[in-house]
C-alpha positions in Angstrom: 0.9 11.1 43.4 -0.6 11.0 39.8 -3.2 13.0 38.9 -6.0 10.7 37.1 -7.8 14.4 35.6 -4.6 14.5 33.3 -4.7 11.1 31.4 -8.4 11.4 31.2 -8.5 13.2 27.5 -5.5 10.3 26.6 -7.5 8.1 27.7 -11.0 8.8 26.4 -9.4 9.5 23.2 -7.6 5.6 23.1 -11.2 4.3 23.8 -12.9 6.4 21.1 -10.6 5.1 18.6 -10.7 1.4 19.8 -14.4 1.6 19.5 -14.7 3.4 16.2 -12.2 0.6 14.7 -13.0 -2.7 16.6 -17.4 -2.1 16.8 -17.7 -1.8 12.9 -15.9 -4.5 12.6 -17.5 -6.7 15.3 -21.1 -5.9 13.7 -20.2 -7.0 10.3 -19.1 -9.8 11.3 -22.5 -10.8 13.8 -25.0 -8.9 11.5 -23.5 -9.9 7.5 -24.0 -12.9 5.9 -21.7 -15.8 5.5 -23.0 -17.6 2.5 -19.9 -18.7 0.2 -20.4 -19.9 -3.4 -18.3 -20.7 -6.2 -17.9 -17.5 -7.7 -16.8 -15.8 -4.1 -14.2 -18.5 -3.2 -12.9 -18.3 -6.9 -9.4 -15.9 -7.7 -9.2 -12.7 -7.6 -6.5 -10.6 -8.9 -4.1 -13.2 -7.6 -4.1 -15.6 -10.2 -4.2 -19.0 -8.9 -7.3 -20.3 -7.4 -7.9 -19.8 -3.9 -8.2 -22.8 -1.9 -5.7 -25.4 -3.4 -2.7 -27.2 -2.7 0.2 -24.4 -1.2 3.0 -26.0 -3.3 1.3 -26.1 -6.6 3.1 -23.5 -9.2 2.0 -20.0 -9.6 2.3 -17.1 -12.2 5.2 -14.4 -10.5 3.6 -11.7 -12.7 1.1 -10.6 -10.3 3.6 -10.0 -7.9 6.0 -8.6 -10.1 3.3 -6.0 -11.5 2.3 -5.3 -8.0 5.9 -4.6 -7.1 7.0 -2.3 -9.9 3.5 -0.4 -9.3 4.5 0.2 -5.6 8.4 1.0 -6.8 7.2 3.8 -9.3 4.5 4.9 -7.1 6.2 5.7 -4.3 8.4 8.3 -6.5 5.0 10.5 -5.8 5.6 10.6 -2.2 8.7 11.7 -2.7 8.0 14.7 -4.5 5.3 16.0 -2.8 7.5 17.0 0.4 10.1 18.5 -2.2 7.2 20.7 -4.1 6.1 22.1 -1.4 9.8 22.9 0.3 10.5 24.2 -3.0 11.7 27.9 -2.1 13.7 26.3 1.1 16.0 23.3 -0.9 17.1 25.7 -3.9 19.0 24.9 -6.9 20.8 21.9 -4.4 17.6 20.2 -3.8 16.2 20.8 -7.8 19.1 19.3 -9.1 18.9 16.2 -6.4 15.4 15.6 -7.4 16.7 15.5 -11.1 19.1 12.9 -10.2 16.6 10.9 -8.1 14.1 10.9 -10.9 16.9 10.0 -13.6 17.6 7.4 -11.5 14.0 6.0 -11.8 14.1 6.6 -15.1 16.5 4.3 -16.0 15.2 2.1 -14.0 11.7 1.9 -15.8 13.6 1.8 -19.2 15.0 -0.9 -18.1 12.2 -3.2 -17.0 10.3 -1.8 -20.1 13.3 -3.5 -22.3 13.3 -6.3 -20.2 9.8 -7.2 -21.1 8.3 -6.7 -17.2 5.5 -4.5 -18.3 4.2 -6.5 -20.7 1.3 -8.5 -20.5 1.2 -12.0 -21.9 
């Protein structure tokens, strides 16, 4: 037989979270305004405009900005476990983290010289 008492907590906690995601949510969308313009249908940060034919031509550098940004900034999550486990990975793990970060190195040198970063 189960006992009911035990998946309470699980199950007050699923609700709780539910609510405190789905309800904001819900009242923004019955309680804001829906009024759209010009200038709130017109691009942002995306570079085309936003309500236009799907096979029309489109400038790759957004993406290719937002890509390296997310390649290079993900080195940072990397590092924080390996900071802090410092003591524990000794000279082995220092000298992988060297190589890792040479790696990205290169790698940024790379799409500098190739002209990524810049802005046109």
């Amino acid at each position: 037989m189960i006992n009911l008492d035990q998946y309470l907590p699980i199950l007050l906690f699923i609700l709780v979270g539910l609510a405190i995601g789905v309800i904001p949510q819900v009242l923004g969308y019955i309680l804001g305004p829906n009024r759209p313009d010009a200038a709130k249908n017109s691009p942002y940060e995306c570079g085309f405009e936003a309500f236009e034919d799907a096979r029309m031509k489109f400038d790759v550098r957004y993406y290719l900005v937002a890509i390296l940004f997310i390649l290079f900034d993900l080195e940072i999550a990397f590092l924080f476990p390996w900071a802090v486990a410092l003591k524990e990975v000794g000279i082995e793990g220092f000298i992988g983290v060297v190589i890792f970060l040479s790696i990205l190195v290169v790698g940024f040198v790379y799409e500098w010289k190739k002209g990524a970063l810049d802005w046109e």
